[in-house]
C-alpha positions as CSV (number, residue, x, y, z in Angstrom):
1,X,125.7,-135.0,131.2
2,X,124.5,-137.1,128.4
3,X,121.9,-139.4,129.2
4,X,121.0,-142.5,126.8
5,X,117.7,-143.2,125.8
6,X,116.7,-146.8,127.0
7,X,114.2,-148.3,124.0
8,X,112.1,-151.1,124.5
9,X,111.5,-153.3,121.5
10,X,108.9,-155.8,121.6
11,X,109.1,-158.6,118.4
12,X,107.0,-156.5,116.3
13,X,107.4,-156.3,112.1
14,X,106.2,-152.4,111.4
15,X,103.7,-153.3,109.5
16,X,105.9,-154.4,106.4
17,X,108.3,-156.5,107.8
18,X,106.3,-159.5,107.1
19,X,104.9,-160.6,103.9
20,X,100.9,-161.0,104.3
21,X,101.5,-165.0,103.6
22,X,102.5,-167.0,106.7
23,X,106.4,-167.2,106.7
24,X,108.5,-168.1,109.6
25,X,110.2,-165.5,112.0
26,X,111.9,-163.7,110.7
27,X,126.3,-158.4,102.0
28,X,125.9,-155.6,102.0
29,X,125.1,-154.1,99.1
30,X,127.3,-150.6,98.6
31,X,127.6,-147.9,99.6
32,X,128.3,-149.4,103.0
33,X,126.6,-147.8,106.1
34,X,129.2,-146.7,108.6
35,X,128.8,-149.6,111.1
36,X,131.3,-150.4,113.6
37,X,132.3,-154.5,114.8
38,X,133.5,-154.7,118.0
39,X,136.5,-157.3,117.2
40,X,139.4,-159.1,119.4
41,X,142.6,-158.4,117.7
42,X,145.0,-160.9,117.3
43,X,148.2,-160.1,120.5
44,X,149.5,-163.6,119.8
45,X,149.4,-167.1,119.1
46,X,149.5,-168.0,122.5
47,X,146.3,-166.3,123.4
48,X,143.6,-168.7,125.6
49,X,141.5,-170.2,123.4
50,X,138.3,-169.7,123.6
51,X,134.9,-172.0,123.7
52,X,135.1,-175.9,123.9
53,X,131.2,-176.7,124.5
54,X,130.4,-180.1,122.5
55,X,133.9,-181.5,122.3
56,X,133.9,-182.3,125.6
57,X,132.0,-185.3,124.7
58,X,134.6,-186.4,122.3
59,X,136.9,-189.5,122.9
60,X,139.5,-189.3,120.6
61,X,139.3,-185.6,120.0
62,X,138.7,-183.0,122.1
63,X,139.0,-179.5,123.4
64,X,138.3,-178.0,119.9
65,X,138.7,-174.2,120.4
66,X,140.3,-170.8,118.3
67,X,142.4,-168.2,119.8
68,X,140.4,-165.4,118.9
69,X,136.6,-164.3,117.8
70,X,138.0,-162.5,114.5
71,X,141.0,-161.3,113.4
72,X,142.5,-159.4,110.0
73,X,143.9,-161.3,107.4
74,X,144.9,-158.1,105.3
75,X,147.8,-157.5,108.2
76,X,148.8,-160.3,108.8
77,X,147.2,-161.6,111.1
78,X,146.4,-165.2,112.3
79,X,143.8,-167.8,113.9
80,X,144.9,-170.7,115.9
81,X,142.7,-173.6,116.0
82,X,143.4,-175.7,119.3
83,X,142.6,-179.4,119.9
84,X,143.5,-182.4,122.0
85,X,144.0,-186.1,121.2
86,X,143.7,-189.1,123.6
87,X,145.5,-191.2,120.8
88,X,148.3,-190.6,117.9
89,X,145.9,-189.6,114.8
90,X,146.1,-188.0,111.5
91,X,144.4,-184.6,111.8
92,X,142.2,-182.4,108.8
93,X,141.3,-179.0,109.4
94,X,138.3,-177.9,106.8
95,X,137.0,-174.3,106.7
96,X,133.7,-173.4,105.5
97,X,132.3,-170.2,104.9
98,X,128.6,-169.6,106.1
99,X,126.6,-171.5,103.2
100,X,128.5,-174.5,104.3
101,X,130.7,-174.3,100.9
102,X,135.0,-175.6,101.3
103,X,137.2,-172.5,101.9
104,X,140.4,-174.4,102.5
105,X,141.4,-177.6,104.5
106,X,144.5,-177.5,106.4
107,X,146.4,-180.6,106.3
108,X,148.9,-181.3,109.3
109,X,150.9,-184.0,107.5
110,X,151.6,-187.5,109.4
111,X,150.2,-189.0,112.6
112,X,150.1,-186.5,116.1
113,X,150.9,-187.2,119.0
114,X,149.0,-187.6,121.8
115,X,148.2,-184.0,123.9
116,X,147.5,-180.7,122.6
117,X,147.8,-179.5,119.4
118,X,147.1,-176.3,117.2
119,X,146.3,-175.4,113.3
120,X,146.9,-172.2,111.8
121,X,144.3,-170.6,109.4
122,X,145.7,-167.3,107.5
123,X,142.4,-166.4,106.9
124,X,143.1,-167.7,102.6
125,X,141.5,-169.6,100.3
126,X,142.7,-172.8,98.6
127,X,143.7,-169.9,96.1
128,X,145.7,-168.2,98.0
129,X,143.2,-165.6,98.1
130,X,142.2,-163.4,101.7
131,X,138.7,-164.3,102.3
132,X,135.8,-161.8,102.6
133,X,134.6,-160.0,105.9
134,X,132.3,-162.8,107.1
135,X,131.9,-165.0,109.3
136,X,133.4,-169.0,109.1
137,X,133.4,-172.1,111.2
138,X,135.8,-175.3,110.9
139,X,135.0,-179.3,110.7
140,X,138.3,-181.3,112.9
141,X,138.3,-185.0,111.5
142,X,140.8,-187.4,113.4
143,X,141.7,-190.6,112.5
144,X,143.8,-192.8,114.3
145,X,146.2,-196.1,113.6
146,X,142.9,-198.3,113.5
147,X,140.9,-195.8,111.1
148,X,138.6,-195.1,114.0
149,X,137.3,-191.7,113.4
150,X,136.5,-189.2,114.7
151,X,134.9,-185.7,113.8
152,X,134.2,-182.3,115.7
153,X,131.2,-180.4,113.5
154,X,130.0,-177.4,115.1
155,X,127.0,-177.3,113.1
156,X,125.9,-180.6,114.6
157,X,125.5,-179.5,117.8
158,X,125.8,-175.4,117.7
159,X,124.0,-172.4,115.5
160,X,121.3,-171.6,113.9
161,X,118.8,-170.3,117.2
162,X,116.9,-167.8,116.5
163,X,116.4,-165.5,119.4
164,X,115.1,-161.5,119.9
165,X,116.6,-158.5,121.9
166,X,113.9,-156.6,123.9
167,X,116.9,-153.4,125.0
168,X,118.5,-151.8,123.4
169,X,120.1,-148.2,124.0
170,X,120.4,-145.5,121.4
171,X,122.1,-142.3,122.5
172,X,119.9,-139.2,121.6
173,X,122.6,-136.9,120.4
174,X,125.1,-139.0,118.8
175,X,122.6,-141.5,117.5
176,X,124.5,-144.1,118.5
177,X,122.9,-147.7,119.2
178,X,124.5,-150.1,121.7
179,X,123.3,-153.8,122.5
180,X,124.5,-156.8,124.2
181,X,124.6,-160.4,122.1
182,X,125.3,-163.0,124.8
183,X,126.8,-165.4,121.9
184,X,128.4,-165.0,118.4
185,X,125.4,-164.2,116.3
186,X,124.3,-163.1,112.9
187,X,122.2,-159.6,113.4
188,X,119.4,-157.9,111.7
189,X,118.1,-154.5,112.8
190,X,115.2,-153.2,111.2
191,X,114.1,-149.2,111.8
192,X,110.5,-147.7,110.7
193,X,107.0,-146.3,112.1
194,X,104.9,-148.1,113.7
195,X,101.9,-149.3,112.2
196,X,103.6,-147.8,108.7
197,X,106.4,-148.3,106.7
198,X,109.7,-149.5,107.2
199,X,112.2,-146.9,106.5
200,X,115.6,-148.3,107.0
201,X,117.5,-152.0,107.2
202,X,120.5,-151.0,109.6
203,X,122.1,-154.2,109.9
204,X,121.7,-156.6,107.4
205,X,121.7,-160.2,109.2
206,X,125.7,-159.1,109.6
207,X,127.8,-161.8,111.7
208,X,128.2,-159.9,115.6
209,X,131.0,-160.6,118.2
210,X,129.5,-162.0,121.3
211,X,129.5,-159.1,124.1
212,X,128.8,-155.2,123.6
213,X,127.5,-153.9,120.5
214,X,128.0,-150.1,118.7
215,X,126.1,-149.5,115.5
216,X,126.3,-146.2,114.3
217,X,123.7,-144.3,113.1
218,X,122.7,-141.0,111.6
219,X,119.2,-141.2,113.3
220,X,117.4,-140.8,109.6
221,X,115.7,-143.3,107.3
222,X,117.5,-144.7,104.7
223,X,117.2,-142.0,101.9
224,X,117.9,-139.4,104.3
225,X,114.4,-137.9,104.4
226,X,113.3,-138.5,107.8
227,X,114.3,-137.2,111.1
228,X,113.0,-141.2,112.1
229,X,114.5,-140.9,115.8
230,X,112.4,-138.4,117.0
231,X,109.2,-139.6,114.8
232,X,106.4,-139.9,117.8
233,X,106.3,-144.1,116.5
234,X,109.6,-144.7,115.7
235,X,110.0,-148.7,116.0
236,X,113.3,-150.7,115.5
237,X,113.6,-154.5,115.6
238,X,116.6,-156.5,116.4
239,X,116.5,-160.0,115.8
240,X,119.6,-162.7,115.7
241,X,120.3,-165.8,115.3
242,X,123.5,-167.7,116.4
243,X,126.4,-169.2,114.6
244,X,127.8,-172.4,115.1
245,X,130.5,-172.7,117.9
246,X,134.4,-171.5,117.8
247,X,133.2,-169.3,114.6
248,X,135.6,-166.8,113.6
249,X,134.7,-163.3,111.3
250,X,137.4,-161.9,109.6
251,X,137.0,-158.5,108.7
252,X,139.7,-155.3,107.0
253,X,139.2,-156.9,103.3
254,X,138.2,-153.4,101.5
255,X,138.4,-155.1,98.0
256,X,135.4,-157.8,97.6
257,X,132.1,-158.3,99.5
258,X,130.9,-161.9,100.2
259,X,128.5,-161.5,97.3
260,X,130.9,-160.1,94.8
261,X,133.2,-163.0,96.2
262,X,131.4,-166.0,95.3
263,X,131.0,-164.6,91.9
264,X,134.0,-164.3,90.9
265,X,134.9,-167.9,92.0
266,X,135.4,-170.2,88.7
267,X,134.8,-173.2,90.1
268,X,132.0,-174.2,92.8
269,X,133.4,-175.5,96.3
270,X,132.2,-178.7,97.7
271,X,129.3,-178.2,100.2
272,X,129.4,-179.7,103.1
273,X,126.0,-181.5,104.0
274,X,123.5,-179.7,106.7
275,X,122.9,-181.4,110.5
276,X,119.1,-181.0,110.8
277,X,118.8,-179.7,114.2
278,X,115.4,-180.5,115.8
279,X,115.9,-180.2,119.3
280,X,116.0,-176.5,118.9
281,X,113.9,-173.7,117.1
282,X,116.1,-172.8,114.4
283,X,115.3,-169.8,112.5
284,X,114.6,-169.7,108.6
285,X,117.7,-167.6,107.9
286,X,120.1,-169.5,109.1
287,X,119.0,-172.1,106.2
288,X,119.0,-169.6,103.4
289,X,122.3,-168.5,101.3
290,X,124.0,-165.6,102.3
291,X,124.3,-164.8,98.7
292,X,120.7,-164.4,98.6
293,X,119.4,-163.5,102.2
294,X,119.8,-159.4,102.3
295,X,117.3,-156.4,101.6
296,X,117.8,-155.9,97.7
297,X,118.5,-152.3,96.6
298,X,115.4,-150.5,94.6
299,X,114.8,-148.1,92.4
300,X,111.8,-146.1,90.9
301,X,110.9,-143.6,88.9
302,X,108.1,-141.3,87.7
303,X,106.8,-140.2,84.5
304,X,104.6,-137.1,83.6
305,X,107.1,-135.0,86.1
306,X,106.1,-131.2,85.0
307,X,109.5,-130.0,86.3
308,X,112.0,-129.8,89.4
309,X,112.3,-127.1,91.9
310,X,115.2,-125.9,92.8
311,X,115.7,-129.2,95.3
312,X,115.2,-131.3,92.1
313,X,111.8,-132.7,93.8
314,X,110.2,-133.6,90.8
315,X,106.7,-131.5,90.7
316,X,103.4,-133.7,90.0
317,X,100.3,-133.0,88.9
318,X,97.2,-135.1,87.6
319,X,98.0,-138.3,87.3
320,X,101.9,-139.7,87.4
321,X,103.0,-143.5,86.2
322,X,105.2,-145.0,89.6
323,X,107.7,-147.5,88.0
324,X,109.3,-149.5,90.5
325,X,112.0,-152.3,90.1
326,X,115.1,-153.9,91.6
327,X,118.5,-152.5,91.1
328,X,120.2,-154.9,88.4
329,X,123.3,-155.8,90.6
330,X,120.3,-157.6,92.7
331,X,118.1,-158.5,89.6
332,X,120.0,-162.1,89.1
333,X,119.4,-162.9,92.8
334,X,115.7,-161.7,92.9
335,X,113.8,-162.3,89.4
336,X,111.1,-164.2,88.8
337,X,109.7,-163.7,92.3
338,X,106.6,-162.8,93.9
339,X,106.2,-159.6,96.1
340,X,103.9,-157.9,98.4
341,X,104.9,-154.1,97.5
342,X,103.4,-151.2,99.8
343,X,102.9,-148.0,99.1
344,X,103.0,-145.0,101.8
345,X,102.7,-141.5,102.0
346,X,104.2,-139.5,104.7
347,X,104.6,-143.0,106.5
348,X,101.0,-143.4,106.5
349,X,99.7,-146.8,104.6
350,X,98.4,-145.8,101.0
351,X,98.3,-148.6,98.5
352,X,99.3,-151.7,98.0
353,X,99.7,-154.9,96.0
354,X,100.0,-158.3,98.0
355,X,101.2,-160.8,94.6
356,X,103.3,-158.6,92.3
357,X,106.1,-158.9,89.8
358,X,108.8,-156.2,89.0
359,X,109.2,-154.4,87.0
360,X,105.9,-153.2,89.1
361,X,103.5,-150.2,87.4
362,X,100.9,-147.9,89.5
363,X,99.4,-145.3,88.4
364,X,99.2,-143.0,91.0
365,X,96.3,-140.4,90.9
366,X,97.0,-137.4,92.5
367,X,93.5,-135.7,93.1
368,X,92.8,-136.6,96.2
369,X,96.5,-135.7,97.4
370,X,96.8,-132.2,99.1
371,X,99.2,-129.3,97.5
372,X,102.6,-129.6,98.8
373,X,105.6,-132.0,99.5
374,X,105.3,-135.5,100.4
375,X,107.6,-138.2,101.1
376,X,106.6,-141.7,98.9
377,X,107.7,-144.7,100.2
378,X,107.5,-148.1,98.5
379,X,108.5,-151.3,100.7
380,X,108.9,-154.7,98.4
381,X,108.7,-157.7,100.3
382,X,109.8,-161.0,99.5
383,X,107.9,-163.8,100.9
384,X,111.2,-165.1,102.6
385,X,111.4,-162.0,104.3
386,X,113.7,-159.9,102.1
387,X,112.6,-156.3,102.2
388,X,113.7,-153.6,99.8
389,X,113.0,-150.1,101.1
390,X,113.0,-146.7,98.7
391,X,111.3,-143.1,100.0
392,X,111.2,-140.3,97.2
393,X,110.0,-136.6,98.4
394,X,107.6,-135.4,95.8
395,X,105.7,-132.1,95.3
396,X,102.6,-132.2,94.5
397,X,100.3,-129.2,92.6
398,X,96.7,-129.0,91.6
């Protein structure tokens, strides 16, 4: 019988994760890593809603819930939004996406009636357009016959709490990792050596489903290189933080990423104003764009390469010029920045440069670097905590 490895994780940066400047705690850029969402599918919109938390405070309005914790636009599928009134009001339905900006606002005509009452979302834009895999919350404003209003805002009360899981089970022969987030939350899982580099960003702060958690995993670092599960200080880190109450990620839209999706939008949305919540420790992330907020893909190349065996590992010798730099789909959302870049070898610490630019220049002297193959690894860290992580085997000859 199978038995899964229990893994303790303490909230620990391998020794990159954090830039060497005081920061606070800490879309996926393709090709997409093979990661599975747990999800609630749609049976009907009769389901029992789910979460009413701060509305119970509510007067006029109240009860604000949704049917479901995601659903699939692409088939069809639907979101209720539930709510009650105390009085006859005119009701407006606004969905934002997770930097706060209008998706659409879902206008139920004339004056309710007192009761229970329930909006569709179709999971569209005001364009008529299925909205990327994300995750979105919704602002209920109520007015009634006086113009006394009243407004449900998640973000008022809700989201935003950063928070750390210390278990985490990863199975040893189908590398697959299984958690438990006891709320809605947006993830980041982190995977490297202690005390060295780190060698792969697994989840990317990706919206979660509250409850049971697969991530699937090939058990290597991110170049495929390094058998990193069975590497004697193999280190992961999985931090969250949560997103504001009744959220809702949509997922099965294979034709545009969140990133690729704001893009291509001609005209900016309104953007709703942020609730600064003190009562709380909120964490950094949750402030920062989702546009922006992600590990940026690098690249890097060598010069003075004698040849290739028959691997294509470039063969060094001497002295070899390391070029590093961003990948240009990432280059708009990254110039013009400082960086602490780290250089390792064979996931041991070997240079570094705490304030650099890219395009960023070393020239690496090979002398003192014993005959053979090596595995280079360069980790460029932004000083918001955006890592970009590369590893390059090399062969080396005197």
């Amino acid at each position: 019988m199978k038995r899964s490895l229990a893994i303790l994780i303490p909230f620990l940066c391998l020794s990159s994760c954090t830039p060497s400047t005081p920061t606070a705690e800490s879309e996926i850029t393709p090709p997409r890593e093979p990661i599975a969402i747990p999800v609630q599918t749609l049976e009907g919109l009769d389901e029992a809603p789910r979460g009413t938390g701060a509305t119970q405070r509510a007067e006029l309005l109240s009860d604000v819930s949704t049917s479901n914790a995601s659903f699939n636009p692409e088939k069809g599928e639907k979101l209720n939004i539930h709510f009650r009134l105390s009085k006859k009001a005119k009701i407006e339905v606004t969905v934002y996406d997770p930097d706060f900006a209008t998706v659409r606002t879902l206008d139920l005509g004339g004056f309710l009636e007192t009761g229970q009452h329930t909006s569709v979302w179709d999971g569209k834009d005001l364009d008529g357009n299925v909205v990327p895999d994300e995750a979105y919350f919704f602002v209920v404003t109520a007015k009634d016959e006086k113009g006394n209003e009243q407004i449900y805002d998640p973000t008022a009360l809700s989201g935003g709490e950063g928070h750390d899981l210390t278990e985490v089970t990863v199975d040893p022969d189908s590398k697959v990792i299984t958690y438990r987030l006891p709320v809605m939350a947006r993830v980041l899982i982190r995977l490297g050596v202690q005390d060295g580099p780190l060698l792969k960003t697994l989840v990317d702060w990706q919206p979660r489903v509250a409850g049971e958690i697969t991530e699937y995993w090939n058990g290597r670092d991110q170049d495929n290189l390094i058998d990193l599960l069975n590497h004697p200080r193999f280190k992961m880190l999985i931090t969250y933080f949560t997103l504001p109450e009744n959220s809702v990620i949509t997922y099965g839209n294979r034709a545009v990423d969140y990133r690729g999706y704001k893009k291509s939008l001609g005209v900016k949305r309104p953007v709703k104003a942020r609730t600064a919540r003190t009562e709380v420790l909120v964490s950094p992330h949750y402030q920062l764009p989702r546009t922006v907020d992600y590990s940026p893909t690098l690249k890097l190349s060598l010069s003075n390469v004698k040849s290739y065996d028959q691997g294509e590992v470039p063969i060094l010798q001497g002295k070899t010029l390391v070029k590093v730099d961003i990948d240009e789909p990432d280059k708009s959302f990254f110039a013009n920045q400082q960086y602490e870049i780290t250089l390792f070898l064979d996931t041991e610490f070997y240079a570094e440069q705490e304030m650099g630019y890219v395009p960023f220049n070393w020239v690496w002297d090979l002398s003192n670097v014993s005959e053979g193959e090596h595995i280079l690894t360069v980790n460029l860290s932004g000083f918001k905590d955006q890592i970009g992580v590369l590893s390059k085997k090399v062969s080396v000859t005197n």
